[in-house]
C-alpha positions in Angstrom: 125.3 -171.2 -14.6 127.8 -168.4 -15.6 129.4 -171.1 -18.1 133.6 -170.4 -16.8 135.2 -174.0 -15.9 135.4 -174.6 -12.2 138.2 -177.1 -12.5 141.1 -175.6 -11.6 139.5 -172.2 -12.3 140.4 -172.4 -15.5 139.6 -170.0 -17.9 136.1 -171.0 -19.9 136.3 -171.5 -23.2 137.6 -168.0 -24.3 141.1 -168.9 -25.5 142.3 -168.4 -21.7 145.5 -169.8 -21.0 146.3 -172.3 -18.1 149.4 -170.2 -17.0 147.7 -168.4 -14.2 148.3 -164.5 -14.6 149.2 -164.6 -18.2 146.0 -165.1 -18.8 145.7 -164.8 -23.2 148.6 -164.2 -24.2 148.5 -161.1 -25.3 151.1 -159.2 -23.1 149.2 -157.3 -20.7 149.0 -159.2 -18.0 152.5 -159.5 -16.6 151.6 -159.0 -12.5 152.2 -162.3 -11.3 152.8 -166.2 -13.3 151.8 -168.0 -10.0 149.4 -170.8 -10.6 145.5 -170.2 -9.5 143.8 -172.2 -6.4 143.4 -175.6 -7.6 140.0 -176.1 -7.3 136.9 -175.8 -5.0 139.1 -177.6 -1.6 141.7 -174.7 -1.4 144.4 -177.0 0.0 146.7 -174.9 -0.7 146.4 -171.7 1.0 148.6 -169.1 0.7 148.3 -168.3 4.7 148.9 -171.9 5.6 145.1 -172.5 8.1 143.7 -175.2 7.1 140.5 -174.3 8.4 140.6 -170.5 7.2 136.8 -169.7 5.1 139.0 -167.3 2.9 142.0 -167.8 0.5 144.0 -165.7 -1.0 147.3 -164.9 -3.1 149.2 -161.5 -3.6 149.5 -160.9 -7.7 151.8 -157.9 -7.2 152.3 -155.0 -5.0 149.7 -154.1 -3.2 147.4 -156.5 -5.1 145.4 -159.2 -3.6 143.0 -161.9 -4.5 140.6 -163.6 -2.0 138.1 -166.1 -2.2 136.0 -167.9 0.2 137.2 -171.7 -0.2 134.4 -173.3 0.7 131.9 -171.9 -1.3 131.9 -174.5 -4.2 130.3 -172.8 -7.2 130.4 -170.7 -10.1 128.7 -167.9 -8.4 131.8 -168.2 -6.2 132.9 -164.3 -7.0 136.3 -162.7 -6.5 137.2 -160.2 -3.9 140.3 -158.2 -4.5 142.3 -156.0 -1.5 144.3 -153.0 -3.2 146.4 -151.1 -0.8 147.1 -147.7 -0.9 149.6 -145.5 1.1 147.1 -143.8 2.9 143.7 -145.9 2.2 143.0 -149.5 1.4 140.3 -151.0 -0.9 138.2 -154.3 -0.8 136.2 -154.7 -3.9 133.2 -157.1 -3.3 132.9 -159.1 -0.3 131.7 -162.4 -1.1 129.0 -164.2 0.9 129.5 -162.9 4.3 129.2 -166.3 5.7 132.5 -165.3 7.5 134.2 -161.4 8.2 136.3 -160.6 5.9 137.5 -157.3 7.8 138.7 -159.7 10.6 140.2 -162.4 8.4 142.3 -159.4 6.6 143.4 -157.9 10.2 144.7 -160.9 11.5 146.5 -161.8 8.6 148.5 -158.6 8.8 146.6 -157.1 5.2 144.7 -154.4 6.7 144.2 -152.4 9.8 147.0 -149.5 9.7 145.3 -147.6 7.2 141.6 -146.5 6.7 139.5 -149.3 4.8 136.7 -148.9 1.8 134.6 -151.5 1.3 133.1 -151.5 -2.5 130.7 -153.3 -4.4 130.7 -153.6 -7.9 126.7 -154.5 -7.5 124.7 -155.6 -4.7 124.0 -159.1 -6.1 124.2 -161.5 -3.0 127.8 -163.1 -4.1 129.6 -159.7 -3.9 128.0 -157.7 -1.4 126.3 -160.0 1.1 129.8 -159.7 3.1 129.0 -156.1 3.1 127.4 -156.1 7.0 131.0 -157.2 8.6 132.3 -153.7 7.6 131.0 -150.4 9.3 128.6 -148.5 7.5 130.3 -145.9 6.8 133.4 -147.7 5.1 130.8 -149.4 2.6 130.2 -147.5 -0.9 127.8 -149.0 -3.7 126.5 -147.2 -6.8 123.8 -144.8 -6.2 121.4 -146.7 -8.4 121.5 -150.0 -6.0 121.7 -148.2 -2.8 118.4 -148.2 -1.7 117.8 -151.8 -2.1 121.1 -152.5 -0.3 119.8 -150.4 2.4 116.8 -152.4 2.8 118.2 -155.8 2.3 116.0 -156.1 -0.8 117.2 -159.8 -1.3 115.4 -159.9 -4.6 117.5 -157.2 -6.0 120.0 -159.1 -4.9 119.2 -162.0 -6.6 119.8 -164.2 -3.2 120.4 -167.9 -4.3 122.1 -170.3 -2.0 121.9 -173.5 -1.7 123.5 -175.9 1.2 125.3 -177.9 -1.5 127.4 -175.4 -2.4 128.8 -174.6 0.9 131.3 -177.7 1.8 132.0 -176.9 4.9 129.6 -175.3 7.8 130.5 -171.6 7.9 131.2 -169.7 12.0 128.2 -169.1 13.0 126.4 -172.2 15.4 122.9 -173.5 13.6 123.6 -172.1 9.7 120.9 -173.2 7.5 120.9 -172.1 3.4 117.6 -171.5 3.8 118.2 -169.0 6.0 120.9 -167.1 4.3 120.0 -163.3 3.4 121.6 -160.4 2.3 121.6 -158.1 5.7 120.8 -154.3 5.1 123.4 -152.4 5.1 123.4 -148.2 4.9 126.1 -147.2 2.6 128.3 -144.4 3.4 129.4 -143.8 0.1 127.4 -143.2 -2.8 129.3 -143.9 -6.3 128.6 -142.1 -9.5 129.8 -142.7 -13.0 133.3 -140.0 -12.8 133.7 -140.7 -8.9 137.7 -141.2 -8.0 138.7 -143.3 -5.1 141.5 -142.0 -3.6 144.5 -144.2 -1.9 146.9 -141.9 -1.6 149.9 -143.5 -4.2 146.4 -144.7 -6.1 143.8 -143.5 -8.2 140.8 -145.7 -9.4 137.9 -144.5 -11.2 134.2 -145.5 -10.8 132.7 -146.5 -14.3 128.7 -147.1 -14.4 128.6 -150.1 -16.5 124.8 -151.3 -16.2 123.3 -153.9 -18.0 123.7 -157.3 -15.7 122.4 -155.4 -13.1 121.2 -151.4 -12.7 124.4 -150.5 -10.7 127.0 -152.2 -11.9 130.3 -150.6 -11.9 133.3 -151.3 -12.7 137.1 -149.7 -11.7 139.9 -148.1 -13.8 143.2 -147.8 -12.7 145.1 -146.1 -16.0 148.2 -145.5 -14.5 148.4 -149.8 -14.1 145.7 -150.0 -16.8 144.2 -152.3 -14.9 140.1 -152.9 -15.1 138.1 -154.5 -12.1 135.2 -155.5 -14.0 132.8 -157.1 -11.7 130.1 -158.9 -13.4 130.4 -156.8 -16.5 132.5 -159.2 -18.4 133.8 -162.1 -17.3 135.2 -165.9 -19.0 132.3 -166.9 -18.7 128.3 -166.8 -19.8 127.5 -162.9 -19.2 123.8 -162.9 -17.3 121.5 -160.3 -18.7 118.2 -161.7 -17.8 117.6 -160.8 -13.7 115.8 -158.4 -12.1 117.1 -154.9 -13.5 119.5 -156.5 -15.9 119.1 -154.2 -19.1 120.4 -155.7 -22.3 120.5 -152.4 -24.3 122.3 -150.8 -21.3 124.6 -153.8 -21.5 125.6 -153.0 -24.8 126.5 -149.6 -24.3 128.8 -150.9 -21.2 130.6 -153.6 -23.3 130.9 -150.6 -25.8 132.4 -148.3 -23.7 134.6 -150.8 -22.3 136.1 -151.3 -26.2 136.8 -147.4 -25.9 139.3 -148.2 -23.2 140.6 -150.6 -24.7 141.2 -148.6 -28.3 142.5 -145.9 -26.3 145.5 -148.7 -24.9 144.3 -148.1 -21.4 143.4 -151.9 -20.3 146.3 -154.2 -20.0 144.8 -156.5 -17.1 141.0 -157.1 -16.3 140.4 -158.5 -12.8 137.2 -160.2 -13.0 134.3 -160.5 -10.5 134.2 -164.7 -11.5 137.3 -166.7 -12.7 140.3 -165.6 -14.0 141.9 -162.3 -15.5 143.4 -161.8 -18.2 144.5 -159.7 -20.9 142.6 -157.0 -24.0 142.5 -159.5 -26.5 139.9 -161.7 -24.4 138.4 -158.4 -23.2 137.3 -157.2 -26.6 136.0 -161.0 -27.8 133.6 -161.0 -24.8 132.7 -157.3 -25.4 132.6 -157.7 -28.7 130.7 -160.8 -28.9 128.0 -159.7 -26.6 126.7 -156.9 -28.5 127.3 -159.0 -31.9 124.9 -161.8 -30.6 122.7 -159.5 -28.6 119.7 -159.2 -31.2 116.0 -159.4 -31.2 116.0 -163.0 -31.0 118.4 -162.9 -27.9 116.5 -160.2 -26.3 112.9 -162.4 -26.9 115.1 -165.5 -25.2 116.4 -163.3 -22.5 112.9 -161.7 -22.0 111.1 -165.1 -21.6 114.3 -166.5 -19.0 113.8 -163.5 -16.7 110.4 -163.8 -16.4 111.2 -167.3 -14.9 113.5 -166.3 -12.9 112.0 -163.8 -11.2 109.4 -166.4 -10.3 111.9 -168.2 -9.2 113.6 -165.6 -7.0 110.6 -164.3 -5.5 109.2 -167.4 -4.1 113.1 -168.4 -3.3 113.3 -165.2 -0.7 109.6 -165.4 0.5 110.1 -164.1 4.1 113.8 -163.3 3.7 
């Protein structure tokens, strides 16, 4: 468990407020006051179909957030839309148990403008949605590309289980047991520096690895506005999977309280839960590499080792 509180999507335990966008308080996070989805049966839709996989509600100009309704869990992860004047960006794609380059089309988001489909990591909850966009659009970190290419589904930590999904997804005989993350060739390798260009837009690619080898996450200075991905989160940060790397995860959290010395994070757009604002974003940042000792690294070492058990007799076959 990632530790956020699912009711509601409330914030977890961080000093999060319950007013939706103003997430702590602390002034930087003045996009939208809406309130968030109220829990796992997304009855209220901000499209209005009932029976639509994906919801989703516009925090500002050119600012989306989507999530796939019927996915009932805290590995539930956030995919955002940004649109550009000349390009638009998805970042993470959820499951895939649905397209979510179709569902964006026909609701009248995307499809005048050349998309990019980004992953902050290639962990099954973010990038599993990946295969529904051409090749070409997609764009990972180099570190995680090979295993993405592959459909290494033990790199991407695939865990899915049929209670979790509340309603059958599209496609006719869907099992759990059956779910994979499909290879996917990226046409787009990310490095640490790399700028993706929307025209009226400029984020920047930060390598931020530690809960996984290639995690990024995106800077948008101008908004001050961080997509963090799994990086940090309200929530239980996960540093004990396959390639997680808790002195690398240090450094991120670190680099991450540059930004935010430097007054260039007003807003961070999670990968789970909320966002919210620089005060939360320097507890968590700050509290993980206070607490990440020798004795949490011992811990952390023993907890992988039975995960990874876990995970390879999980995707035996897959």
């Amino acid at each position: 468990g990632r530790g956020g509180s699912r009711a509601g999507w409330e914030p977890g335990g961080r000093g999060g407020s319950r007013a939706g966008w103003e997430a702590d308080g602390s002034g930087g996070s003045r996009v939208a006051r809406e309130s968030w989805e109220p829990g796992g049966s997304g009855r209220k839709m901000a499209d209005g179909v009932d029976g639509e996989w994906f919801w989703r509600q516009r925090l500002a100009d050119g600012l989306y957030l989507i999530r796939e309704r019927f996915y009932e869990s805290g590995n539930r992860a956030n995919m955002w839309l940004v649109r550009g004047s000349e390009r638009d960006l998805v970042v993470d794609a959820g499951l895939g148990l649905s397209s979510l380059p179709e569902y964006l089309e026909r609701a009248g988001l995307t499809g005048s403008r050349p998309l990019l489909a980004l992953a902050t990591h290639v962990h099954f909850d973010h990038a599993g949605g990946l295969h529904h966009f051409p090749a070409g659009s997609v764009a990972v970190h180099r570190a995680e590309a090979a295993a993405l290419s592959r459909g290494d589904n033990l790199e991407t930590v695939t865990w899915l289980s049929g209670s979790e999904v509340s309603r059958p997804p599209p496609q006719a005989g869907w099992t759990a047991s059956s779910y994979r993350v499909r290879a996917v060739r990226p046409g787009r390798l990310l490095e640490d520096g790399d700028v993706i260009e929307l025209g009226d837009r400029r984020l920047t690619v930060l390598h931020t690895p530690g809960h996984s080898r290639g995690s990024i996450c995106l800077h948008e200075p101008e908004r001050g506005l961080l997509f963090s991905g799994d990086t940090v989160y309200q929530g239980a940060l996960i540093d004990w999977l396959p390639h997680s790397n808790i002195n690398h995860y240090k450094e991120s959290c670190r680099r991450l309280l540059q930004l935010l010395d430097q007054g260039l994070v007003s807003t961070v757009l999670p990968g789970h839960f909320n966002p919210f604002g620089p005060d939360t974003l320097h507890a968590l940042a700050s509290d993980y590499i206070a607490q990440a000792g020798l004795c949490h690294k011992v811990a952390a070492s023993a907890i992988s080792c039975v995960a990874s058990i876990a995970l390879r007799a999980n995707n035996l076959g897959r």
